[in-house]
C-alpha positions as CSV (number, residue, x, y, z in Angstrom):
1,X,0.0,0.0,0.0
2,X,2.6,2.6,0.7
3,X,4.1,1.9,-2.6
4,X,0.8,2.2,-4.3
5,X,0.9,5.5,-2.2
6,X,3.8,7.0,-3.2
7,X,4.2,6.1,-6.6
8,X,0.3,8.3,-7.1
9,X,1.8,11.2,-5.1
10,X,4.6,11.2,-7.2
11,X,2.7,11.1,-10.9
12,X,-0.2,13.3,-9.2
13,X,3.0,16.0,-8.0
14,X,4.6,15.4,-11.4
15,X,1.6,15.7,-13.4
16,X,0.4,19.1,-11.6
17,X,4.3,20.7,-12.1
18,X,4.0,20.2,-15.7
19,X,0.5,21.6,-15.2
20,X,1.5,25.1,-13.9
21,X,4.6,25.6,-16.6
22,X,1.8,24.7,-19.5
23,X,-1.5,26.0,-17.9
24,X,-1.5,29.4,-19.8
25,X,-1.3,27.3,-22.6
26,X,-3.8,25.0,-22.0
27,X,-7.1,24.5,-23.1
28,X,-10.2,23.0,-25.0
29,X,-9.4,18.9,-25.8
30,X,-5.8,19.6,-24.0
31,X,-7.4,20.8,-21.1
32,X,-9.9,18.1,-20.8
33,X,-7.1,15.2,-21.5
34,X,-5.0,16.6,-18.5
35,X,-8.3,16.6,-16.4
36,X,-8.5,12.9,-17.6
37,X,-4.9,12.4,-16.3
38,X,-5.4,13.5,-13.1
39,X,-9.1,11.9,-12.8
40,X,-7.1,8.4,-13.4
41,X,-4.5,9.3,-10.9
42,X,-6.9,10.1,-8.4
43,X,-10.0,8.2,-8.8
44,X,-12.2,11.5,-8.6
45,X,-15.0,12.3,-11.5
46,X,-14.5,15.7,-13.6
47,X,-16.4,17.8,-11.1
48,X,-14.4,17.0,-8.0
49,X,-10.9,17.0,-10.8
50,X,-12.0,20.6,-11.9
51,X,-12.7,22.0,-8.4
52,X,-9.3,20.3,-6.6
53,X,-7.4,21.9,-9.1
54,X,-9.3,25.4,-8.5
55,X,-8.1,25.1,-5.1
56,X,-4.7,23.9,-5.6
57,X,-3.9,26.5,-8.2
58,X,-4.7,28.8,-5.3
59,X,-2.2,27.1,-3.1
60,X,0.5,27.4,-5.5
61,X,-0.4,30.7,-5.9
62,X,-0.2,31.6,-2.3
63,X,-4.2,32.5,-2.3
64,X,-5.0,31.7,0.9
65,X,-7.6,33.3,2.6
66,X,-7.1,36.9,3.3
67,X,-7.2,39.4,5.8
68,X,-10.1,41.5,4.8
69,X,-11.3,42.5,8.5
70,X,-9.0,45.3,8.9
71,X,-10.6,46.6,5.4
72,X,-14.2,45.1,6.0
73,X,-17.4,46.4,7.9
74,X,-19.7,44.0,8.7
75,X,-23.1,45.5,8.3
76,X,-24.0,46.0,12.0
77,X,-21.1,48.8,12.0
78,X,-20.9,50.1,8.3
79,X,-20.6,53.6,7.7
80,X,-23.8,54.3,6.0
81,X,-22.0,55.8,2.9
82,X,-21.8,52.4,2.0
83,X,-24.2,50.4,3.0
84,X,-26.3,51.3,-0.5
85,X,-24.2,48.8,-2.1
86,X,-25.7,45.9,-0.4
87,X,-28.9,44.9,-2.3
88,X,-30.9,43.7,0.9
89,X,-34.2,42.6,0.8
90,X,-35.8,41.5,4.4
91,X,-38.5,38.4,4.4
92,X,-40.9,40.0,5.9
93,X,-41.2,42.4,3.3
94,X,-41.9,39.7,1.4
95,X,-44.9,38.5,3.8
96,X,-46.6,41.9,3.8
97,X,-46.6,41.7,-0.2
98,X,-48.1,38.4,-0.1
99,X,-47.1,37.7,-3.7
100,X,-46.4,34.0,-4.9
101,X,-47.8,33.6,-8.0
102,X,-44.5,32.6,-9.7
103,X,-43.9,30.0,-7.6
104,X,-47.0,28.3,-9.4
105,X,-44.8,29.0,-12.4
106,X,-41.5,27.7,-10.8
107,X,-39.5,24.1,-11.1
108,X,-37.5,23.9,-7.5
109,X,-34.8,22.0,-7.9
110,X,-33.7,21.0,-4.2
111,X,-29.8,20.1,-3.4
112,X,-29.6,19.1,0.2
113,X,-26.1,18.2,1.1
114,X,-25.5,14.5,2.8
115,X,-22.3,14.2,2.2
116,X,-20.6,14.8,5.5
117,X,-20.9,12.9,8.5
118,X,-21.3,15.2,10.9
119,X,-18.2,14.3,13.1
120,X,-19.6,17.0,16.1
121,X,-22.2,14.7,17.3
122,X,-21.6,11.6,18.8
123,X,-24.4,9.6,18.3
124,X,-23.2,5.6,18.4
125,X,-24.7,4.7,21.4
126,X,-28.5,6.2,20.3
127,X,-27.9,4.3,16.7
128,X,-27.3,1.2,18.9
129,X,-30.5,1.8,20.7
130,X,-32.4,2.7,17.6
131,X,-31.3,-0.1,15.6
132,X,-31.0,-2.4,18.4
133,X,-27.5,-3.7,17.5
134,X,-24.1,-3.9,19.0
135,X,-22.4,-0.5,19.5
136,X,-19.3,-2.1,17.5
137,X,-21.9,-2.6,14.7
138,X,-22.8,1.0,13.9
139,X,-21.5,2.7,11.1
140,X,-22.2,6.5,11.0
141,X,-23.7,7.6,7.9
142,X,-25.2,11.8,7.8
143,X,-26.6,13.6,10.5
144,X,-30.0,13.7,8.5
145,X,-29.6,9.9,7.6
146,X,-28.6,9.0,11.5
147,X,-31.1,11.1,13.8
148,X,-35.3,10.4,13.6
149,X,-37.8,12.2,14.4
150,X,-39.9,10.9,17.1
151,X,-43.4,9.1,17.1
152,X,-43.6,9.4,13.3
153,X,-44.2,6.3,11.3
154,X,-41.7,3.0,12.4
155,X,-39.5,5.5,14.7
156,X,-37.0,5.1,12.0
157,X,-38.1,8.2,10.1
158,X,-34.8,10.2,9.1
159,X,-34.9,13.5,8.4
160,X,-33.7,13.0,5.8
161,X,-36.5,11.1,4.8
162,X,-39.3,13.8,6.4
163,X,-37.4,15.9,3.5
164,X,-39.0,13.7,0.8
165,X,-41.9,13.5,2.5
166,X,-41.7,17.5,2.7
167,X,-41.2,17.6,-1.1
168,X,-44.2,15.1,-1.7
169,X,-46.7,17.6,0.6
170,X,-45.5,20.6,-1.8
171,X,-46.2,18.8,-4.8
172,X,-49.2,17.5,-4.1
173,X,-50.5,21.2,-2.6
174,X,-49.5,22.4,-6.2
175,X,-47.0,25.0,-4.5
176,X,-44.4,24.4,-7.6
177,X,-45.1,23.6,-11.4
178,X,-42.1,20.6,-10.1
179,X,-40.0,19.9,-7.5
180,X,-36.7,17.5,-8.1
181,X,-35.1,16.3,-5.1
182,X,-31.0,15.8,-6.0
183,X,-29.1,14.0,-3.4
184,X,-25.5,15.3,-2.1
185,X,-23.3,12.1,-1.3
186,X,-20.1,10.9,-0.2
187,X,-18.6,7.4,0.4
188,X,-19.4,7.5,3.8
189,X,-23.2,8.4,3.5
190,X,-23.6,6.7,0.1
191,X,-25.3,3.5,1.8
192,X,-27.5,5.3,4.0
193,X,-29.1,7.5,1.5
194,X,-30.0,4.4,-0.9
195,X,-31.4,2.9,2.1
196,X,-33.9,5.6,2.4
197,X,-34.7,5.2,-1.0
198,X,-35.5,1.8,-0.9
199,X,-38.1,2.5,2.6
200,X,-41.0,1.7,2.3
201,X,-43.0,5.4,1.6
202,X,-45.1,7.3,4.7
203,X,-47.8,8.0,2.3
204,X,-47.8,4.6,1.0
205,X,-46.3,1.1,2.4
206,X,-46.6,-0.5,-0.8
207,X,-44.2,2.0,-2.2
208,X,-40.7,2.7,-1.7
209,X,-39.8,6.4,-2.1
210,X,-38.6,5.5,-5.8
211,X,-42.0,4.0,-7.2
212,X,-43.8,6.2,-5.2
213,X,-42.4,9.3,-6.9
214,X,-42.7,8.2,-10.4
215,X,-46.4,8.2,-9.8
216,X,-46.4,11.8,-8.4
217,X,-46.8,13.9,-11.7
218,X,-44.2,16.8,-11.5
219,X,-41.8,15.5,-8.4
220,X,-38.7,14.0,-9.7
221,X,-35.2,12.2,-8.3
222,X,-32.2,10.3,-8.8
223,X,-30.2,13.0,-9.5
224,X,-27.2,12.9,-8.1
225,X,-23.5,15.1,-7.0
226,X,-20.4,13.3,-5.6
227,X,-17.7,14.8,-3.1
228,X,-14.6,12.9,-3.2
229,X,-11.6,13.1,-0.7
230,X,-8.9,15.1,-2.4
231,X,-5.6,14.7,-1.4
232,X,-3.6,17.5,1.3
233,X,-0.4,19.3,0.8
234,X,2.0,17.5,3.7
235,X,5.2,18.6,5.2
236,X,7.4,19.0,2.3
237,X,4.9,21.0,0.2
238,X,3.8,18.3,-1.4
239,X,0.6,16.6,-2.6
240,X,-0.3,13.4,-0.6
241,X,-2.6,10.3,-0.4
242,X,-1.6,9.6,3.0
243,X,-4.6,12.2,4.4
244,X,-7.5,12.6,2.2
245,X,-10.3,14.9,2.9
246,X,-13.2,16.2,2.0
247,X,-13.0,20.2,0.2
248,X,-15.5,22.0,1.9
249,X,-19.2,22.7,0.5
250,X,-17.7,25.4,-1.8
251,X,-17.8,22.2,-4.0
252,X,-21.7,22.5,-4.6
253,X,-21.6,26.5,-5.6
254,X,-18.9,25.8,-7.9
255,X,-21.0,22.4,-9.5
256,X,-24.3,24.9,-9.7
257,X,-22.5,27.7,-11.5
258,X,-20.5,25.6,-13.5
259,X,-23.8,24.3,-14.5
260,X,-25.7,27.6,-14.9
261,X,-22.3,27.9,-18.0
262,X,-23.3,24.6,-19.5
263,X,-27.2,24.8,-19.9
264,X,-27.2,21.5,-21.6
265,X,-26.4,20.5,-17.9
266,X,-30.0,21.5,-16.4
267,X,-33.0,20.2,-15.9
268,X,-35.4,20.8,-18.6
269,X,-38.7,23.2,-18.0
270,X,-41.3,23.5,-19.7
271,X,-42.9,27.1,-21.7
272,X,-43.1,30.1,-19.2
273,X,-41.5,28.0,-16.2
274,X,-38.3,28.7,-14.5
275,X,-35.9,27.2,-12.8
276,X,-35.0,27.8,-9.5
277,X,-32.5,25.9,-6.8
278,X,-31.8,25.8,-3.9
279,X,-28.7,24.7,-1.6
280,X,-29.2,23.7,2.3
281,X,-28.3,21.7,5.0
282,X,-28.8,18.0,4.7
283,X,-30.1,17.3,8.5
284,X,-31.7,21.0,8.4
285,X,-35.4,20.5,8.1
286,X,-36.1,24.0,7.4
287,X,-33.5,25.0,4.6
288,X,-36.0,25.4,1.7
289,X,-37.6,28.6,0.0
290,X,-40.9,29.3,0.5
291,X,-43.3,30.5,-2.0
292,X,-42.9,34.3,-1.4
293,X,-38.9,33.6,-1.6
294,X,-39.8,32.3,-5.2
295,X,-42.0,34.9,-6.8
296,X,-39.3,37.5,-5.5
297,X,-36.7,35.6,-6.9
298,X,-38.6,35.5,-10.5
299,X,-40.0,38.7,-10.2
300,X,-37.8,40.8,-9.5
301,X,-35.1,38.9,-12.0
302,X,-32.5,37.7,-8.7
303,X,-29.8,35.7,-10.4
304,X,-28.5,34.6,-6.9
305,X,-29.7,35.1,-3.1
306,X,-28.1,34.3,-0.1
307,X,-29.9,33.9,2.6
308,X,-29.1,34.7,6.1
309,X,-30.7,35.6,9.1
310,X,-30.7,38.4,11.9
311,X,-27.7,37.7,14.8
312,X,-28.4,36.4,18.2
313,X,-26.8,35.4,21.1
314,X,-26.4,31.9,19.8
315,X,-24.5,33.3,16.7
316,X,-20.7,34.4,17.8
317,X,-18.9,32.5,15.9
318,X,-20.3,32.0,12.3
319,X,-19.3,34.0,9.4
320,X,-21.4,37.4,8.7
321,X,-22.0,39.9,5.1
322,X,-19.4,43.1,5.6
323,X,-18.9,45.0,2.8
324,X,-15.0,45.9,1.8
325,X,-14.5,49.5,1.5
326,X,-13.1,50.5,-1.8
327,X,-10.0,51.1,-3.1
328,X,-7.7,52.6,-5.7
329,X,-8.2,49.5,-7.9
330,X,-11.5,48.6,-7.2
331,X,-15.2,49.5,-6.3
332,X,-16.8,48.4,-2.7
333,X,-18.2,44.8,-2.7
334,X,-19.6,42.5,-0.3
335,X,-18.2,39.6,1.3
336,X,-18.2,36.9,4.7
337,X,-16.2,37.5,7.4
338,X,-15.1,34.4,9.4
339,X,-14.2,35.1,13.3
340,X,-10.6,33.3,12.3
341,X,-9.9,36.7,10.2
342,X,-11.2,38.5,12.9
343,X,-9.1,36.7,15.6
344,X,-6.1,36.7,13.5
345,X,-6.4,40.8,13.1
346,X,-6.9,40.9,17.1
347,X,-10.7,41.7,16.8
348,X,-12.2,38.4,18.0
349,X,-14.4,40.2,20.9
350,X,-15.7,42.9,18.9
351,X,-16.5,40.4,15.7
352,X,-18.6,38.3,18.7
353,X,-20.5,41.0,19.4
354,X,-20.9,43.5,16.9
355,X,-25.1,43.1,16.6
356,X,-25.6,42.3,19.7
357,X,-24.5,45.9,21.4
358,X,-26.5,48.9,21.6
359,X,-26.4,51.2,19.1
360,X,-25.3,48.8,16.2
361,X,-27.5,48.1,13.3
362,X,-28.6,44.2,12.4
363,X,-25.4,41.9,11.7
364,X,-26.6,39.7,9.0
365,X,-25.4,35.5,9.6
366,X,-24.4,33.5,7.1
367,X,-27.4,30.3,6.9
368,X,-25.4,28.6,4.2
369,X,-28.5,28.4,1.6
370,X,-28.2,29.6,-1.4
371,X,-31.0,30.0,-3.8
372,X,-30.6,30.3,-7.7
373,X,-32.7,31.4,-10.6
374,X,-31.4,29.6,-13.9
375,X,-33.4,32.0,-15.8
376,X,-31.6,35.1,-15.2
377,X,-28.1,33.1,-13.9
378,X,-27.7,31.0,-16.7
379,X,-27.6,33.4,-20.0
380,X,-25.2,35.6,-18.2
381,X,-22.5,32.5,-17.1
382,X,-22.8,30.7,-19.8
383,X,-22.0,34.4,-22.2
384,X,-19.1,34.9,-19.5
385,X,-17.6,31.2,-20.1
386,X,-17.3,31.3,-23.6
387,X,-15.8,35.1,-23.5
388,X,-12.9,33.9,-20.8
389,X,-12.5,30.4,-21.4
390,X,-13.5,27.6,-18.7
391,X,-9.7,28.5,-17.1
392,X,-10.5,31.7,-16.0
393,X,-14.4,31.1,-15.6
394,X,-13.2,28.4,-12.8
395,X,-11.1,31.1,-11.2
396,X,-13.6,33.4,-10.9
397,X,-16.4,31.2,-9.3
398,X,-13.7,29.1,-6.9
399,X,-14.0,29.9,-3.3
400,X,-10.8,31.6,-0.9
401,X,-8.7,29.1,0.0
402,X,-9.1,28.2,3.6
403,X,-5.9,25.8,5.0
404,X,-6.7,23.8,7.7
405,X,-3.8,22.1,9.2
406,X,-4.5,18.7,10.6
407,X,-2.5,16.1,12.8
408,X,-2.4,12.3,12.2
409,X,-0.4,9.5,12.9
410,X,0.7,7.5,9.7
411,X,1.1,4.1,9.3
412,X,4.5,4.1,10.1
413,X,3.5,5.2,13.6
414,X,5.2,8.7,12.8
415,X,2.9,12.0,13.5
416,X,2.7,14.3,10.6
417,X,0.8,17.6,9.5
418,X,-1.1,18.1,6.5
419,X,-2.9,21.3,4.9
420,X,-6.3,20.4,3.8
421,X,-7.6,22.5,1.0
422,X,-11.1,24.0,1.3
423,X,-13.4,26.4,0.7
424,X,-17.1,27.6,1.9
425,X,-20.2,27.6,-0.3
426,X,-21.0,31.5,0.2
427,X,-17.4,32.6,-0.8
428,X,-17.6,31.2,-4.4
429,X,-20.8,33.2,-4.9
430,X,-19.5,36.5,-3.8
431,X,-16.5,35.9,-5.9
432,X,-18.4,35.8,-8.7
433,X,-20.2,38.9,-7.2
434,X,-17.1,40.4,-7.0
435,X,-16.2,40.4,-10.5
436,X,-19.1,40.9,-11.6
437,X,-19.2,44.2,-10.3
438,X,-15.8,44.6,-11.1
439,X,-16.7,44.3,-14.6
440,X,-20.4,45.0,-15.0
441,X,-20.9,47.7,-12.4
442,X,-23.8,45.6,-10.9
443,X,-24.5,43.0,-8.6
444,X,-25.1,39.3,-8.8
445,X,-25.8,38.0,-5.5
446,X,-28.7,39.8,-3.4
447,X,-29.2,39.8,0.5
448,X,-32.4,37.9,1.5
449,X,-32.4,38.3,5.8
450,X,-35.3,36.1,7.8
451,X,-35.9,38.1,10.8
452,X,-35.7,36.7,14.6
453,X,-39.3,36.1,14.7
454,X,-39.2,34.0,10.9
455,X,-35.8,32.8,11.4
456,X,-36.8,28.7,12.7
457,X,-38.8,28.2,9.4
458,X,-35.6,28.6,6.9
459,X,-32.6,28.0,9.4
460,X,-32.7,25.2,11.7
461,X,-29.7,23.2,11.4
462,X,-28.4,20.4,14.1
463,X,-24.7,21.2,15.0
464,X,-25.0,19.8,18.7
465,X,-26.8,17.2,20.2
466,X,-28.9,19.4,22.2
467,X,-29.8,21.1,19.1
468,X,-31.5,18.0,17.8
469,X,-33.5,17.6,21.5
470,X,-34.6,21.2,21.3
471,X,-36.1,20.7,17.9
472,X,-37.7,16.9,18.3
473,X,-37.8,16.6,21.9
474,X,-38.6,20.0,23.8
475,X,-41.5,21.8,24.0
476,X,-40.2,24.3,22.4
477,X,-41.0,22.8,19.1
478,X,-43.8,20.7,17.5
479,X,-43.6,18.5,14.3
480,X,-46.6,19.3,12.2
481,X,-47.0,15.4,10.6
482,X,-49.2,16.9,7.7
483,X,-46.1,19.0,6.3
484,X,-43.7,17.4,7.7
485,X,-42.3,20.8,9.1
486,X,-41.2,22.2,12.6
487,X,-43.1,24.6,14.4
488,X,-41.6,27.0,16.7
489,X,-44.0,27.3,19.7
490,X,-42.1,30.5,20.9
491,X,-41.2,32.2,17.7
492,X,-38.1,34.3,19.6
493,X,-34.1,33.7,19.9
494,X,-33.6,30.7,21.0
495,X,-32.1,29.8,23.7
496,X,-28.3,30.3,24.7
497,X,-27.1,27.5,25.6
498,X,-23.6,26.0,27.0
499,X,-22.9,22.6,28.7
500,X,-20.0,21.3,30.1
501,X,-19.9,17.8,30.5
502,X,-19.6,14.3,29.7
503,X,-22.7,13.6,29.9
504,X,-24.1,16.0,27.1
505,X,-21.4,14.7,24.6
506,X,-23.6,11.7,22.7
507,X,-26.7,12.0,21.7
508,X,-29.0,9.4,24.0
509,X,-27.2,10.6,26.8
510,X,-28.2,14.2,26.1
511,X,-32.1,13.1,25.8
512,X,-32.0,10.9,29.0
513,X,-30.7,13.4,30.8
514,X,-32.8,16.2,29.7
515,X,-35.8,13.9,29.5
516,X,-39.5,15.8,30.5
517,X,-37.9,19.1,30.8
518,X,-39.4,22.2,30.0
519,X,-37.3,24.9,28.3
520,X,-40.3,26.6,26.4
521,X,-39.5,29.9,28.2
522,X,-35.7,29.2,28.8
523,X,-33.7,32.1,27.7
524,X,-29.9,31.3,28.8
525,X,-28.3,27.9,30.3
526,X,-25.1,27.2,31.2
527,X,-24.2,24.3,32.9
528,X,-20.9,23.1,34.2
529,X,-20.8,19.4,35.0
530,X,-22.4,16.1,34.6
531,X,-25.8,17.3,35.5
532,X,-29.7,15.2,35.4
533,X,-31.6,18.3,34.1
534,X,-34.5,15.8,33.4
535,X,-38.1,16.5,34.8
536,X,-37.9,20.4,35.4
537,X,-38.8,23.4,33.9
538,X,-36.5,26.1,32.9
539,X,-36.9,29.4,32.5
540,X,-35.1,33.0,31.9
541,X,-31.6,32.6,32.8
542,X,-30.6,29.6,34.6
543,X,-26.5,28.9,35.6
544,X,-25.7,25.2,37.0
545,X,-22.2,24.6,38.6
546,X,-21.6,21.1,39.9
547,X,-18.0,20.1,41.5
548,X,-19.9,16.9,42.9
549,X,-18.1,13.7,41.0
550,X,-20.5,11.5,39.4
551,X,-23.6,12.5,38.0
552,X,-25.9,14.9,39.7
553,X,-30.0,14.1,39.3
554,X,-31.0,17.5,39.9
555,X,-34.6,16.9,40.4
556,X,-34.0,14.3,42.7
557,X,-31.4,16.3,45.1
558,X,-33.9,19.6,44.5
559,X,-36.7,16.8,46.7
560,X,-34.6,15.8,49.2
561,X,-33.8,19.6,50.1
562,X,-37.0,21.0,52.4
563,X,-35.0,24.6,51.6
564,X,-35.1,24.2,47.9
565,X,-39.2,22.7,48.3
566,X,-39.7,25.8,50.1
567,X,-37.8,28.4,47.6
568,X,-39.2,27.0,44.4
569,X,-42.1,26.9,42.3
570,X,-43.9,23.7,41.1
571,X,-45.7,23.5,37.4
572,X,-46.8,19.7,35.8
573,X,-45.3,18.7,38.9
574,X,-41.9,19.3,38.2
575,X,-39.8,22.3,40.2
576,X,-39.5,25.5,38.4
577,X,-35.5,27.2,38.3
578,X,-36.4,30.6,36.9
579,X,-33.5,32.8,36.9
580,X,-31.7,31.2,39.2
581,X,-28.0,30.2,39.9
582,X,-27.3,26.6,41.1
583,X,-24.4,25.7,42.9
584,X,-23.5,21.9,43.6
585,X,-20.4,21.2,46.4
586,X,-17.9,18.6,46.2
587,X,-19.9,16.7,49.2
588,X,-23.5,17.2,47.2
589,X,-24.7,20.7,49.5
590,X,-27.0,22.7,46.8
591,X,-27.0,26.8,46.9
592,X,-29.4,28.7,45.3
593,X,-29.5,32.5,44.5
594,X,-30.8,34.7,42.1
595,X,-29.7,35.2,38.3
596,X,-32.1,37.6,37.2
């Protein structure tokens, strides 16, 4: 094996040096035989081939991500001079209009992306339990593949699989002319997506999902996009096999431009339809347009929208629009700013908070969906390809380069760093942006913000296991069974919400211990400790800090204490902690005071 290794490091390193000397000269049938070569080398299709290189050209090139924050303003602190250049449009605009006529007219073409496994969330021991196997036996697939939503169907409902169920309910209300549901996949979730495929269908058991669709006039699947594992740069600057990984979900906006270029490459519509897309979160239930999101997009002739949604408490650390202030060379555009730039430029505080303090307007977060209208996209990309050549069209629409250094131990029991090379979904679209109005004067990419209050029905997305018992197992949420959608029951920011423990690491472990517990009011938690938060209600701002080894059963200690019977409130029977602050001794002694 490490021969086999080595000997495709050195023809892939060998190959890409002759690359860069010729690459000026390369092009049409010479470009696509040299694509070929390094598609045989490594055992990636064209669109993974074409999108490696984009980054590695980058590398080479010394492209890394830059330091815009010293030259950025994200919106919440933007002089106002500038601000015009943002083409912003709020959602609930849209809902006062009350326009969606052209979604009638529309063919959504949904890309939900399955192709990572979610690594974050620990979830072995609840597959076990679900599945009833052998811990050993599980094999993690994705996050919407892996968790289910609760007391629908078999109990083995994905969400994944409430997603096709979503798009079935559409169709069948007649909300689009079609919808096509395009699956995202990798090696490692592959299995579990056919699986779901092959269920036997909600709406009816003598269907799977397959024959059950080609029955549905105007819902269509089986397409399909691919991320490979590309190789990483390792010590000696070279490319490697040893570490593969995955490039980041800049992948998918390159694949959707690159296809808006090549109109043979979309799906067909019929006379007066358009084509729309849209880009979200595989385990994120809510990362589809609704019906006002579509007639804007068609009316008002939006080539691209990203949507985000107002900052909260809960968002310090995600990328937010700032626009860069112009220059000598170039005009003002718009771009993400990550809180590594900010960190790196000594800023991290302020970039946490800028939003959330008085006196600064909205900060606008990043929910990583993208929607697309091929109508107006496509003319314009595929004019733009022919006029630069697919060399420089690819450079245009490829993402920053973002170099994450990793640690691993090699097979020869030595440890070694490698660079993977990535890149986020939003960056490739406000490159494009970029030049666009570089060249054209004129945006691309428009600004669509959801609001607080709207903000659950387009961005819910599972990064923690406590995210997933908030949304399926809280009573802060309900599953409506006849859309297939969540309801939030207290349409408000969400709770803040930090743990510190063991205990709140896996998924089943989470739900055990926060089983029956009421958080429908809950503002702010932070817990320190392996804490039982089962069985009570929380509310407004609540701190727990246990130095007690072994798990705590807060409920439980909260009986035994005639102080704490006497101090707290009872509702459903459970004890109330309303703005309080908990404090949990060594030898088990509880304190309580106020946190108000």
């Amino acid at each position: 094996m490490t021969n086999n290794y080595d000997n495709r490091c050195r023809d892939l390193n060998t190959t890409l040096a002759d690359f860069a000397k010729k690459v000026g000269q390369l092009s049409g049938q010479a470009r696509e035989n040299f694509e070929n070569q390094v598609a045989k080398i490594t055992g990636m299709d064209t669109l993974n081939v074409k999108y490696f290189l984009a980054l590695y050209a980058k590398y080479q090139a010394k492209e890394i991500l830059d330091d815009k924050f010293s030259n950025a303003h994200p919106t919440a602190i933007a002089p106002a001079e500038i601000l015009n250049i943002l083409p912003l449009q709020h959602y609930e605009d849209l809902l006062k209009n009350n326009k969606k006529d052209f979604a009638a007219k529309s063919l959504l073409w949904i890309k939900k992306m399955q192709a990572g496994t979610g690594s974050s969330i620990k979830r072995s021991t609840y597959l076990a339990l679900k599945k009833k196997i052998a811990e050993s036996s599980v094999v993690i697939g994705g996050k919407g593949n892996d968790l289910f939503v609760p007391g629908l169907g078999d109990g083995m409902v994905s969400l994944a699989e409430a997603q096709i169920m979503q798009a079935i309910y559409d169709m069948q209300s007649n909300k689009y002319a079609g919808i096509i549901l395009h699956d995202i996949i990798s090696s490692e979730t592959e299995k579990s997506i056919n699986e779901i495929w092959q269920r036997k269908s909600l709406a009816d058991a003598t269907q799977n999902y397959r024959e059950l669709i080609l029955k549905i006039p105007g819902l269509q699947s089986g397409m399909r996009s691919y991320q490979y594992h590309i190789p990483t740069i390792d010590e000696k600057g070279e490319l490697s096999f040893n570490r593969r990984s995955p490039g980041g979900h800049a992948l998918f906006g390159v694949e959707a431009l690159l296809a808006a270029a090549c109109p043979e490459q979309l799906p067909k519509v019929g006379p007066g339809q358009y084509l729309l897309s849209v880009i979200g979160n595989g385990e994120d239930l809510s990362s589809t347009p609704d019906e006002y999101m579509a007639h804007w997009m068609v009316e008002n002739k939006i080539p691209i929208a990203m949507v985000t949604t107002t900052k909260t408490e809960i968002d310090l650390k995600g990328g937010q629009i700032a626009i860069v202030s112009a220059s000598e060379n170039e005009n003002a555009y718009v771009t993400i700013i990550e809180r590594a730039q900010a960190e790196s430029a000594g800023q991290g505080e302020l970039f946490e908070r800028l939003g959330l303090r008085a006196g600064d307007r909205e900060a606008f977060f990043n929910t990583n969906m993208i929607l697309l209208n091929y109508h107006e996209l496509s003319p314009r990309l595929e004019k733009l390809r022919k006029e630069v050549g697919e060399i420089e069209f690819l450079k245009i629409i490829s993402p920053d380069l973002i170099k994450n250094i990793k640690k691993q131990v090699d097979h020869d029991g030595v440890e070694r760093k490698y660079i993977q090379l990535e890149g986020a979904m939003g960056s490739s679209m406000l490159n494009l942006d970029r030049y666009w109005r570089r060249r054209f004067g004129h945006p691309l990419v428009h600004i669509l913000n959801v609001g607080v209050q709207d903000r659950s029905r387009f961005f819910s997305p599972i990064k923690t296991a406590f995210d997933f018992f908030l949304q399926f197992y809280s009573d802060r949420f309900s599953f409506d069974k006849k859309s297939y959608r969540l309801i939030n029951n207290a349409p408000s920011s969400l709770p803040d919400v930090s743990l510190s423990g063991k205990v709140y690491n896996e998924v089943q472990s989470l739900l055990d211990n926060f089983a029956q517990s009421e958080i429908l009011h809950l503002k702010k938690l932070k817990v320190v400790g392996d804490v039982s938060l089962a069985d009570l209600v929380l509310k407004g701002k609540v701190e727990i800090e246990s130095q007690k080894e072994g798990l705590v059963n807060l409920a439980m200690e909260l009986s035994l204490g005639l102080e704490c019977k006497c101090i707290l409130g009872r509702q459903n029977n459970k004890f109330i902690l309303e703005n309080v602050k908990i404090t949990i001794s060594r030898n088990g002694e509880i304190g309580l005071c106020d946190n108000s």
